[in-house]
C-alpha positions in Angstrom: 0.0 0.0 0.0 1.0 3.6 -0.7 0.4 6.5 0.5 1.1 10.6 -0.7 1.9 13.4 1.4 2.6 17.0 0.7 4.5 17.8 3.6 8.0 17.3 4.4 7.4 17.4 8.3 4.6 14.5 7.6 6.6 12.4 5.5 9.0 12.0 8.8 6.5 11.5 10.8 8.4 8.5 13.2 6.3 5.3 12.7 3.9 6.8 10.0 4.0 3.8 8.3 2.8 1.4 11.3 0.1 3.8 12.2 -1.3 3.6 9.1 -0.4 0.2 7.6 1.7 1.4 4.2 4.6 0.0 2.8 5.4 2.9 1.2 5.3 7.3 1.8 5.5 9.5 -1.4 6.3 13.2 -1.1 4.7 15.4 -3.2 3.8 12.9 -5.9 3.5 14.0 -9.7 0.2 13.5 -11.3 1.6 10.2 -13.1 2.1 8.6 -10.3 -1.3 8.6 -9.0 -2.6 5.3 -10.2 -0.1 3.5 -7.9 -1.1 5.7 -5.0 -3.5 4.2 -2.2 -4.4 6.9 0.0 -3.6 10.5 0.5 -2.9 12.3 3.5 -2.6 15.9 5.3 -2.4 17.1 8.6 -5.7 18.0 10.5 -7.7 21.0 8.8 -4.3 23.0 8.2 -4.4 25.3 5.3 -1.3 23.2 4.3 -3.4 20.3 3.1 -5.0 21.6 0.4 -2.5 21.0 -2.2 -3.0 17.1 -0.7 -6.7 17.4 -0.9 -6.8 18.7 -4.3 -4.5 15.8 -5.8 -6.8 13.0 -4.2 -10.0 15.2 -5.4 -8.5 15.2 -9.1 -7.6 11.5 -8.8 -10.3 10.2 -7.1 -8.3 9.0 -4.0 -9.5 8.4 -0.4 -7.9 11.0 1.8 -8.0 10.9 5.3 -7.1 13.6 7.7 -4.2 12.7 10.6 -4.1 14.2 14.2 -2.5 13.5 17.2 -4.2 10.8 18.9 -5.5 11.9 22.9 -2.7 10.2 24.7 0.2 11.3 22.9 3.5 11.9 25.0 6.0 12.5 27.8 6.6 16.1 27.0 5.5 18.4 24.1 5.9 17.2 20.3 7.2 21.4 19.9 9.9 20.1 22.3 10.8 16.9 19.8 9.0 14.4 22.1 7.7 11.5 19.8 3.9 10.6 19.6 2.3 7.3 20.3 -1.2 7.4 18.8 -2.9 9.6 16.0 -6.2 9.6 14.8 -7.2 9.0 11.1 -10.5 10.4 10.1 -12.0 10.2 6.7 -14.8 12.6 7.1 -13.2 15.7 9.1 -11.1 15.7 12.0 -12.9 15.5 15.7 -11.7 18.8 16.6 -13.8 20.3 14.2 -17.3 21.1 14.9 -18.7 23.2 11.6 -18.7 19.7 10.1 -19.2 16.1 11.4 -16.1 13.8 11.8 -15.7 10.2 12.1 -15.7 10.3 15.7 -18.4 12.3 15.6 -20.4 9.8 13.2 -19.7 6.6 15.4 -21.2 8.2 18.4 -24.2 9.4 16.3 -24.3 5.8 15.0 -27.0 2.9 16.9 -23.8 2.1 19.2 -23.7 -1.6 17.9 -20.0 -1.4 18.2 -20.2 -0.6 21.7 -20.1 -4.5 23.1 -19.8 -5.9 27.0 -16.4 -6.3 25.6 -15.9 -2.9 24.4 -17.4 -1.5 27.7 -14.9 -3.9 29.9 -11.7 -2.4 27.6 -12.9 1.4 28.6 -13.4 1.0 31.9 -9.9 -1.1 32.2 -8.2 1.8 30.4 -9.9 4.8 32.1 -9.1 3.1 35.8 -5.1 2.7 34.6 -5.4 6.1 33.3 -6.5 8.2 36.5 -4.3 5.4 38.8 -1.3 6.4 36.8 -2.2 10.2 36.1 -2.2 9.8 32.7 -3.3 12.1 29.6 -2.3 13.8 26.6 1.0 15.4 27.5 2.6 13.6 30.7 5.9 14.3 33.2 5.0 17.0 35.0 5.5 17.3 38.6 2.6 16.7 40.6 0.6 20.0 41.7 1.3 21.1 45.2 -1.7 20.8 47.4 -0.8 21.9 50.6 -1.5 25.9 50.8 -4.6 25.3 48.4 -7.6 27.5 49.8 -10.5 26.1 51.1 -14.1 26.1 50.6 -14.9 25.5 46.4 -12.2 25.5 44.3 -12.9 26.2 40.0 -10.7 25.8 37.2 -11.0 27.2 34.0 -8.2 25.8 31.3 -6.2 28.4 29.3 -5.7 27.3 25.3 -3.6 29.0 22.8 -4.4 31.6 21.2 -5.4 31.2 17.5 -5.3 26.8 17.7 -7.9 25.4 15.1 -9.8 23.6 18.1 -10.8 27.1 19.2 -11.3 28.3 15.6 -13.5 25.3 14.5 -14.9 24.1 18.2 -17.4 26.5 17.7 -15.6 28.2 21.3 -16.1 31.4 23.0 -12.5 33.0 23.3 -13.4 36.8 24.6 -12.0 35.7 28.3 -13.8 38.0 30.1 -16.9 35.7 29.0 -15.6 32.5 30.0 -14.1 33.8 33.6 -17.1 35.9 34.4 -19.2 33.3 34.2 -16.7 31.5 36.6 -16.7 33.9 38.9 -20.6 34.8 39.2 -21.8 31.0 38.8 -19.0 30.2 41.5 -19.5 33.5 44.0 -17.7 32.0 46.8 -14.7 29.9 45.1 -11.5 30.6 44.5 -10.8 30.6 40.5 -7.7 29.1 39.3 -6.0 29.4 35.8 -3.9 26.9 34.5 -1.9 28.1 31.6 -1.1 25.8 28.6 1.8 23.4 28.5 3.2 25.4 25.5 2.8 28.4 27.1 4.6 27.5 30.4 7.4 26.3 27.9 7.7 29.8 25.9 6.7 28.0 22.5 3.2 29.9 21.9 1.1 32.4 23.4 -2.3 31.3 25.9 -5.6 33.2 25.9 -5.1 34.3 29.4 -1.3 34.9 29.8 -1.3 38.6 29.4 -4.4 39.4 31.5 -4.5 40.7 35.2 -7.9 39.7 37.3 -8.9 40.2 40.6 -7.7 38.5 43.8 -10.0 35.4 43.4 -8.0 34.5 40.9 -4.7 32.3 40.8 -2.7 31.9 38.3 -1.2 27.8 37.6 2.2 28.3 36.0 4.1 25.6 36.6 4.4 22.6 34.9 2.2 20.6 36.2 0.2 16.7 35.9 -3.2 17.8 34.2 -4.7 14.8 36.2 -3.8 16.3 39.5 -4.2 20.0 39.0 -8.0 18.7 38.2 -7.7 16.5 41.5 -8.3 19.6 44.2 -11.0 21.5 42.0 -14.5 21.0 42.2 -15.7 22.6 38.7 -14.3 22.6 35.4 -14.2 25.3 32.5 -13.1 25.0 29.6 -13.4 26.4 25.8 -12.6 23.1 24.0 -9.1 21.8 26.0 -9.2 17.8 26.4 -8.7 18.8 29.9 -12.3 19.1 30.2 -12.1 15.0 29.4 -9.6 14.6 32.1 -12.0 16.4 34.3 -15.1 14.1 33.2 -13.0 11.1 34.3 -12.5 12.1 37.3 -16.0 12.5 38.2 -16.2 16.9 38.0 -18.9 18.7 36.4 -17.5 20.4 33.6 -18.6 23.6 31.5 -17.4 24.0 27.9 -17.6 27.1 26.1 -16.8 25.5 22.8 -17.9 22.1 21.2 -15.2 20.1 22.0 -15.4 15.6 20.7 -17.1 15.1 24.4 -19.3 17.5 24.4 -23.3 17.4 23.1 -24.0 14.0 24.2 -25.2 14.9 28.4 -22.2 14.7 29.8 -21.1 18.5 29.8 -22.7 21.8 30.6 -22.2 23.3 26.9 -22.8 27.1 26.4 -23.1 26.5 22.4 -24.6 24.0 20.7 -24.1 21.2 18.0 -27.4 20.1 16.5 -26.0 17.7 14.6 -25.1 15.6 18.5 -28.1 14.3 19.4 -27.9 10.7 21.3 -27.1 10.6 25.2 -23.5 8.8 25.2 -21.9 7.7 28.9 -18.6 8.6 29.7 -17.3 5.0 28.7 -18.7 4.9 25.8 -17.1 8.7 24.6 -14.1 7.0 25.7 -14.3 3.8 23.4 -15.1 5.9 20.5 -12.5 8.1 21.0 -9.7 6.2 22.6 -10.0 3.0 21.5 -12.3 3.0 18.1 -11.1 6.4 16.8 -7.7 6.1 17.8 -4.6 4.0 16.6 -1.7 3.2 18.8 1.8 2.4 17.9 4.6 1.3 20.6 7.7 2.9 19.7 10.1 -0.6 21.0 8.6 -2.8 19.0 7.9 -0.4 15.9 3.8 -1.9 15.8 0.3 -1.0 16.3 -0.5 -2.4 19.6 -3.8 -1.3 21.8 -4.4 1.0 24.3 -3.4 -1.5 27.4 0.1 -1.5 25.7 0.6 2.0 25.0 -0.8 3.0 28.1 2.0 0.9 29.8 4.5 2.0 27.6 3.5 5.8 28.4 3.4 5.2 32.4 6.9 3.6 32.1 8.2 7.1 30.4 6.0 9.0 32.7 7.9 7.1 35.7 10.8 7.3 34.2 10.8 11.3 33.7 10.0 11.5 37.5 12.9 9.3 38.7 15.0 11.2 36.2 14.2 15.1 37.4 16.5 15.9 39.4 19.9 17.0 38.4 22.5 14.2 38.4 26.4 14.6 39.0 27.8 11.1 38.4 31.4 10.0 40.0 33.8 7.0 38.9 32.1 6.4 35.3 34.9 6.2 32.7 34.5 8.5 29.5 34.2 5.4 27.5 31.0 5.0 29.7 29.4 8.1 29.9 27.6 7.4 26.6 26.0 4.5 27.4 25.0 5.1 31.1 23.8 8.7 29.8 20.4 7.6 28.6 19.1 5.7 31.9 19.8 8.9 34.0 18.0 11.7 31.5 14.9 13.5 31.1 13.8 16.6 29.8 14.1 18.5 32.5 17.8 17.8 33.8 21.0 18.1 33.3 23.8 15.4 33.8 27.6 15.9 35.1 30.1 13.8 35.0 32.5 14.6 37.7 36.1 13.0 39.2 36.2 14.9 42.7 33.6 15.8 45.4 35.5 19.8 44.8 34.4 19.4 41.4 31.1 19.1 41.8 30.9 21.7 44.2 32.2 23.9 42.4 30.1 22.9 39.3 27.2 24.2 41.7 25.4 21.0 43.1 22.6 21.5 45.0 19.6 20.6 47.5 18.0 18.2 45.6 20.4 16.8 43.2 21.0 13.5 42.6 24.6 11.8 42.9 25.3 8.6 41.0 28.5 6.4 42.0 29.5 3.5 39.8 29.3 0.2 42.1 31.1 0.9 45.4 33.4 3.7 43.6 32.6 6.1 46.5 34.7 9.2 46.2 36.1 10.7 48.9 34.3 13.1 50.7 31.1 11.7 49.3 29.1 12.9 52.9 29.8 16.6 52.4 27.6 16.5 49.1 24.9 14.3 50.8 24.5 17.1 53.2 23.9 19.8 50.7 21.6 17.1 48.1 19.7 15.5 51.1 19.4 12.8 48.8 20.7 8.9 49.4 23.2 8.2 46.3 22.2 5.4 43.7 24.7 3.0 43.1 24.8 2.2 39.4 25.7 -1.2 38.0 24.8 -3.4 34.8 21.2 -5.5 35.1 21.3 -8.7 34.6 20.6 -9.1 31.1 23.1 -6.7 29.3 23.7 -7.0 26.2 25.0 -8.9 23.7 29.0 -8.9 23.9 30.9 -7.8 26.8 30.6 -4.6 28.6 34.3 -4.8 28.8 34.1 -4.9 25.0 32.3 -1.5 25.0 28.7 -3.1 23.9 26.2 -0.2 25.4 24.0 -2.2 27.9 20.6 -3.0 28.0 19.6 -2.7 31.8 21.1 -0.8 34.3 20.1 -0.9 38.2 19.6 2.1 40.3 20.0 1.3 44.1 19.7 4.0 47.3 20.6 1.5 49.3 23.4 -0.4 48.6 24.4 -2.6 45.7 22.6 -6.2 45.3 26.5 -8.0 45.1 27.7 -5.9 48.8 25.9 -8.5 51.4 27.6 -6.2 54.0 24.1 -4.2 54.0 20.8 -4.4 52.3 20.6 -3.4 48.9 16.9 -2.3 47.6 17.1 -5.7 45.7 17.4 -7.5 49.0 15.1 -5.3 50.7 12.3 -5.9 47.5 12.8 -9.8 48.0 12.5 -9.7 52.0 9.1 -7.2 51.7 7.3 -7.2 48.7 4.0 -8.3 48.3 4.1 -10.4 45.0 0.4 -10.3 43.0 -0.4 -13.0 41.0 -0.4 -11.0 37.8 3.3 -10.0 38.5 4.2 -13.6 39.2 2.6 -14.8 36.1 5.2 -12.4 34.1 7.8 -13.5 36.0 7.0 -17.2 35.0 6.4 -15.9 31.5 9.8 -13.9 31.1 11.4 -17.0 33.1 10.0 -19.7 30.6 11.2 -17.3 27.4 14.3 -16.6 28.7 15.4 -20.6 28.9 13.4 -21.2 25.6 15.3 -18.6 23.6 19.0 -19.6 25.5 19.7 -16.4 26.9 22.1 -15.2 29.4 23.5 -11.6 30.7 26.1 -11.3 27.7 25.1 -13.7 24.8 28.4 -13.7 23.3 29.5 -17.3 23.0 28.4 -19.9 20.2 26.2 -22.4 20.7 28.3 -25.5 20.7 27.5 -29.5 21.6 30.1 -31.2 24.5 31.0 -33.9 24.7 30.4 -35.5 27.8 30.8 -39.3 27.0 33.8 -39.5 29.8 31.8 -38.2 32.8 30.0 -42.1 32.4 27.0 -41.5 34.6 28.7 -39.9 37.0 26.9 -36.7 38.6 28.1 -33.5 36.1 28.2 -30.1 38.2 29.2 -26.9 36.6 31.8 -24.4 38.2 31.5 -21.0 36.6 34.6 -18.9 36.9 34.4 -15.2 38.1 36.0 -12.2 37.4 38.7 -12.6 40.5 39.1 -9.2 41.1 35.6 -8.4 40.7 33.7 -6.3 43.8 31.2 -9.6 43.6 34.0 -11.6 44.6 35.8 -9.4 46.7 32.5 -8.4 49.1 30.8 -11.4 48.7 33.1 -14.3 49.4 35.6 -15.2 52.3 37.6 -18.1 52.4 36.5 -19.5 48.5 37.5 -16.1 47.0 39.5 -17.4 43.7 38.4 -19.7 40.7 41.1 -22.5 41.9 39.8 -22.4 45.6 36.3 -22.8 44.1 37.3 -25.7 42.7 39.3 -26.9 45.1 36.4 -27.0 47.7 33.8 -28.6 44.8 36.2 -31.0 44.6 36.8 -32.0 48.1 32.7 -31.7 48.8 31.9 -33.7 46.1 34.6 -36.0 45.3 32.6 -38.4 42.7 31.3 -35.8 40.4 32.5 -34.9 36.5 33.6 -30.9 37.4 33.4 -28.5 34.3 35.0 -25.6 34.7 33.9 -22.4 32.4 36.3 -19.8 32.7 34.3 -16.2 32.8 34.2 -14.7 29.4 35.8 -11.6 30.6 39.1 -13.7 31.7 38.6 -15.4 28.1 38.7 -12.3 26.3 41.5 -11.1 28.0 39.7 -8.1 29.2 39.7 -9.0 33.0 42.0 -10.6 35.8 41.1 -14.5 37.3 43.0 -17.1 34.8 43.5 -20.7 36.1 46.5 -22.1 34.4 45.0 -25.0 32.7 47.5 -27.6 34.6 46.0 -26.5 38.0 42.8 -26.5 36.8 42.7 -30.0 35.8 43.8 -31.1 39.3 40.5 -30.6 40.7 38.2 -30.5 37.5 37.7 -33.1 34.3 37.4 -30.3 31.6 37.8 -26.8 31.0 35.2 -25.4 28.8 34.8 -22.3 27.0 33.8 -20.1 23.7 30.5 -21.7 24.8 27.1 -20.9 25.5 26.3 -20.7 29.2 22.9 -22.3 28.1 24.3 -24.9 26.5 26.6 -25.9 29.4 23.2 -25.3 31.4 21.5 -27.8 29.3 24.5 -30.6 29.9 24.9 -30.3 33.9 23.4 -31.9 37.0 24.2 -29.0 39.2 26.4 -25.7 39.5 28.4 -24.8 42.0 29.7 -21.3 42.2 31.3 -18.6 44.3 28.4 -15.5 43.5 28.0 -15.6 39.4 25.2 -14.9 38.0 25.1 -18.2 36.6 23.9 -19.6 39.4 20.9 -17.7 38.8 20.5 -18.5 35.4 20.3 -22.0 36.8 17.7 -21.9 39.3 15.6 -20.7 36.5 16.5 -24.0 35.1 15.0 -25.3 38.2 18.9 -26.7 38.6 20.1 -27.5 42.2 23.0 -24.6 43.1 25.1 -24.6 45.5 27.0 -21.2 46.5 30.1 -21.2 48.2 29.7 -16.7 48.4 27.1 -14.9 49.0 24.8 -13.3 45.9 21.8 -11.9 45.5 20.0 -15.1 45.1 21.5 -16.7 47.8 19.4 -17.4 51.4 15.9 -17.6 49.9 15.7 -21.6 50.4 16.3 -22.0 46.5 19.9 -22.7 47.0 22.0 -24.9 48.9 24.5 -22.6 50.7 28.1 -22.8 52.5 27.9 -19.1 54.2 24.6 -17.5 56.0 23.0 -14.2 55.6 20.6 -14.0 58.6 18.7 -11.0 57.7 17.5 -12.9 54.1 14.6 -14.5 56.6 12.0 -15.2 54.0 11.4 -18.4 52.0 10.7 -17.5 48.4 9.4 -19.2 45.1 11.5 -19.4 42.2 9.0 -16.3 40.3 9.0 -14.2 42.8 13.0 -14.2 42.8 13.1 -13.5 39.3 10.5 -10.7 39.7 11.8 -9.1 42.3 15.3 -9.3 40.4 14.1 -9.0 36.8 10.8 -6.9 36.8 11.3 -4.8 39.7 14.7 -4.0 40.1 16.4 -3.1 37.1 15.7 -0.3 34.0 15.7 -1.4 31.0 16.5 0.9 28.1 15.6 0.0 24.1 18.3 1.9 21.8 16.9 1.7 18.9 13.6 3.9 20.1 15.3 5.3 22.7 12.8 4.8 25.1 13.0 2.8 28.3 11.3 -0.6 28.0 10.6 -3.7 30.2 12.2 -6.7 30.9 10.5 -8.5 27.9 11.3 -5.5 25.6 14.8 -6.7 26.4 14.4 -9.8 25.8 12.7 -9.5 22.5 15.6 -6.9 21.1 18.4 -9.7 22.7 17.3 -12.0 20.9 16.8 -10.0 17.6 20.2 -8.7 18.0 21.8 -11.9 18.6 20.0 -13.9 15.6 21.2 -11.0 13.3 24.8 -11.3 14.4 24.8 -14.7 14.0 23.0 -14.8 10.7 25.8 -12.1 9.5 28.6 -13.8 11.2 28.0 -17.0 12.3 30.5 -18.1 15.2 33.4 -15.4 14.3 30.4 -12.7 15.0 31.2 -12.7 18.6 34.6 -12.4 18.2 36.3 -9.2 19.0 40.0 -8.6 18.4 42.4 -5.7 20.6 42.4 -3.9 17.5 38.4 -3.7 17.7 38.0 -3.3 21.3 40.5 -0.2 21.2 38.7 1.3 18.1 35.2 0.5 20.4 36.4 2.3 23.5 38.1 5.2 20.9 34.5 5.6 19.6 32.6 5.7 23.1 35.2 8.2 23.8 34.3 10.6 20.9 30.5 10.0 21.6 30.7 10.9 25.1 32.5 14.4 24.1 30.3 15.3 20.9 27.2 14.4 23.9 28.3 16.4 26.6 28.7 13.3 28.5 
């Protein structure tokens, strides 16, 4: 299918072609081309679109109007922030009342499409909507309720001035009209303005920004969560702004001084009318039409139309997201070949992010009450309590999640996940980290065990691991002759997991060593960890000593192949041993990891405070779904856990079907042009 647009700007639209189902966009077309053309398209009711209306007119080609759909964003699209939905209408455009639109029609319709089903998807939506404070434009800060007035509180919503809403919502925009009537309908409440998102951000100018009014009236100029500046107010006014909506969710009796899509069917007190609107309509049913009929959703990870559950998920992760991110961040102990690839977990819009050596430095770069500091790992610097006096906030230790990537971090492959922790670090047992603290306290619901069971199961059916770097290769195992096969991962040796979490078995030859002497008549595979492989990192076991305590070293392969040949693994605190207990495999640790003290592994040291017995899913969600962030590069949007996993494997396949085996390989030559690279990123991003 394919479709013809007369703007530039339109033609770029990000995921055009998913929203609408083409194969193919052509700008300005010449008339020859018309008979391969399937559909035309313009923007709204622009004056730009005529040219486009006019070519489908002379060829006698459907054309169809695009808007943005009613939940759009985190941030403003002026600001560059992509859109997930738009609307395609083939008889106006829903903003536009002098004419109807297909919105418009549906709800005029006998309401046949309306089903229990229908009704059950609305009311799902609307309840994860106001629970999450979600509506068109999202990230604002919540609005501060604690000096609000009391007695009645009214709202009226400021537009800007000269948008086509107002123009063809049929809408009263003299604003002594629309607050006079606020002020004598509402004699003893306190009015409040909110200005418009666009207007708070300097793009474009509101109706009521320039005006002075009397001491009733309060001006909201902040940027603020439409869902909870609605919260506090009793009444609603409005000209046409989809705030009024907002406001009908919640439960407030609204007044609209234009004709915006919700009003003329009962559920607003309209000051102009629309003849043409003449069937009651509930507020669910508005809200099908409009948010789930009229609307088409795209989810910017996976590049597809998806529905309204999904892209409301996916816009309450970026909403949660831009919270966490607010504040400003100053970030010690990340190396510039780094910076670029921690950079995207820790923005938002609204901050800025420093990367700093010294605690002096960051003082003097001007860190303040409220800031955020970021350490990588345990890299405290000195000093570190002199800033936490003047943030007031805990720091977050930062460290890769525990599916990455695939290659080695050490390798310079950006990662995947990332976790955030105020607490400690999940590999220091020396004090609770907020993975530990999740795992000992959360209250696991059945629909977030069932995802952890689901990502569990797809993780073992698709054979992946934290790094995915190493071929998938058969062993032979002929000579361990029925003997019990137990798998000893090697670590890192100099690694903080090691170093914090382990006492006397610290090395990859003591680990041996005591597998050896606790279970004498087992086959012992030893993996060297691909880090030590790859030359990148310290812990090598001279293969002579080695084979003292084990029957075979393995490696350049597959953790989930060597998963799929063993009885057991033994292991100091590698996250292999969690990899196994997803294979429902007996471990045994000999350290003390994350995943250690639950009563799903058979351990040599104790962690007292780990007091509660837990399942195998509420490990992994506690480990996988609620402690990491995940991050998706290609959208550059942060994702979930199955996002990940979806792009791993992607990623992997391709690699594989480019490369084969050799794809994984990466020479010094490679690595030092890598971290050259990261290097130059980091400086041309500010990072």
């Amino acid at each position: 299918m394919r479709l013809a647009v007369f703007s530039a700007k339109l033609a770029q639209l990000p995921y055009l072609k998913a929203f609408l189902g083409v194969d193919e966009i052509l700008l300005n077309p010449a008339a020859n081309k018309a008979e391969t053309i399937d559909l035309v398209a313009g923007w709204g009711a622009k004056a730009n679109t005529a040219r486009a209306r006019r070519f489908a007119e002379r060829h006698q080609l459907p054309y169809v109007s695009l808007e943005d759909g009613f939940l759009r964003s985190v941030g403003l699209g002026r600001k560059g922030a992509v859109g997930i939905s738009l609307i395609l209408d083939r008889a106006g455009v829903y903003y536009d009342a002098t004419r109807p639109s297909d919105l418009e029609n549906l709800l005029n319709g006998d309401g046949d499409w309306f089903t229990p089903e229908k009704g059950e998807l609305a009311r799902q939506a609307i309840e994860f909507m106001l629970a999450n404070k979600l509506s068109k434009y999202n990230g604002g800060a919540d609005f501060p309720t604690d000096d609000l007035p009391e007695g009645q509180r009214v709202l009226i919503v400021d537009q800007v001035a000269g948008d086509a809403s107002l123009t063809l919502g049929l809408a009263e925009t003299r604003l002594t009209t629309i607050l006079d009537a606020a002020i004598a309908e509402n004699p003893d409440a306190t009015i409040f303005v909110k200005l418009h998102p666009e207007t708070v951000a300097g793009c474009r100018r509101g109706l009521f920004s320039e005006q002075q009014y009397n001491k009733r009236v309060r001006f909201i100029t902040g940027d603020f969560n439409p869902q909870s500046v609605i919260e506090p107010m009793d009444k609603v006014y409005v000209a046409t702004s989809q705030m009024g909506f907002d406001a009908l969710l919640q439960g407030k009796e609204v007044v609209c001084f234009g004709m915006p899509f919700y009003a003329g069917w009962g559920l607003t007190d309209d000051r102009v009318a629309c003849s043409r609107r003449t069937p009651r309509r509930g507020i669910e049913e508005v809200f099908a039409a409009a948010f789930i009929e009229y609307t088409r959703y795209v989810n910017p990870v996976t590049g597809k139309r998806c529905g309204i559950m999904e892209a409301l998920r996916h816009l309450d992760l970026q909403t949660r997201m831009e919270q966490l991110n607010r504040a400003n961040v100053y970030c010690f102990g990340i190396r510039h070949w780094t910076r670029v690839n921690v950079k995207p977990f820790l923005q938002s819009s609204r901050n800025k992010i420093r990367f700093v050596k010294t605690v002096a430095e960051a003082r003097k770069a001007g860190i303040r009450k409220g800031d955020q500091v970021v350490i990588w790992g345990t890299r405290r610097p000195k000093g570190l309590d002199q800033l936490l006096q003047i943030t007031q906030n805990p720091p977050l230790a930062m460290e890769d999640g525990f599916l990455r990537s695939v290659g080695l971090g050490s390798d310079f492959v950006r990662p995947s996940s990332l976790v955030l922790d105020p607490n400690g670090i999940y590999f220091d047992p020396a004090r609770p980290s907020l993975l530990e603290n999740l795992l000992n306290a959360s209250r696991f619901p059945e629909s977030l065990l069932n995802k952890a069971g689901r990502v569990r199961r797809k993780i073992i059916a698709s054979r992946l691991t934290k790094y995915n770097n190493e071929p998938e290769q058969l062993i032979d195992l002929s000579a361990a002759a029925g003997r019990p096969i137990i798998l000893a991962p090697g670590q890192v040796e100099d690694d903080a997991s090691v170093r914090l979490g382990c006492q006397d078995v610290n090395t990859n030859l003591k680990l041996l060593q005591a597998i050896r002497e606790n279970r004498p008549d087992a086959y012992i595979i030893f993996k060297p960890h691909p880090d030590v492989v790859s030359g990148n990192r310290n812990g090598k076991v001279r293969l002579g000593d080695a084979l003292k305590y084990c029957d075979a070293v393995i490696d350049n392969v597959s953790i989930a192949t060597c998963l799929d040949a063993v009885d057991e693994v033994h292991t100091m605190t590698s996250l292999v041993g969690f990899e196994a207990l997803m294979r429902k495999l007996p471990v045994t640790t000999y350290g003390l990891p994350f995943y250690a003290g639950w009563g799903l592994t058979e351990d040599r040291l104790e962690i007292p405070r780990r007091d509660r017995q837990l399942t195998l899913d509420e490990l992994v969600a506690g480990a996988l779904l609620l402690y990491p962030r995940y991050y998706d590069w290609d959208s550059g949007a942060f994702t979930d856990c199955e996002g990940v996993i979806d792009k791993l494997i992607e990623s992997r396949n391709k690699l594989l079907t480019e490369g084969q085996d050799s794809a994984f390989e990466v020479t010094y030559l490679e690595r030092q042009l890598r971290k050259l690279g990261k290097i130059v990123q980091g400086v041309l991003h500010g990072a």
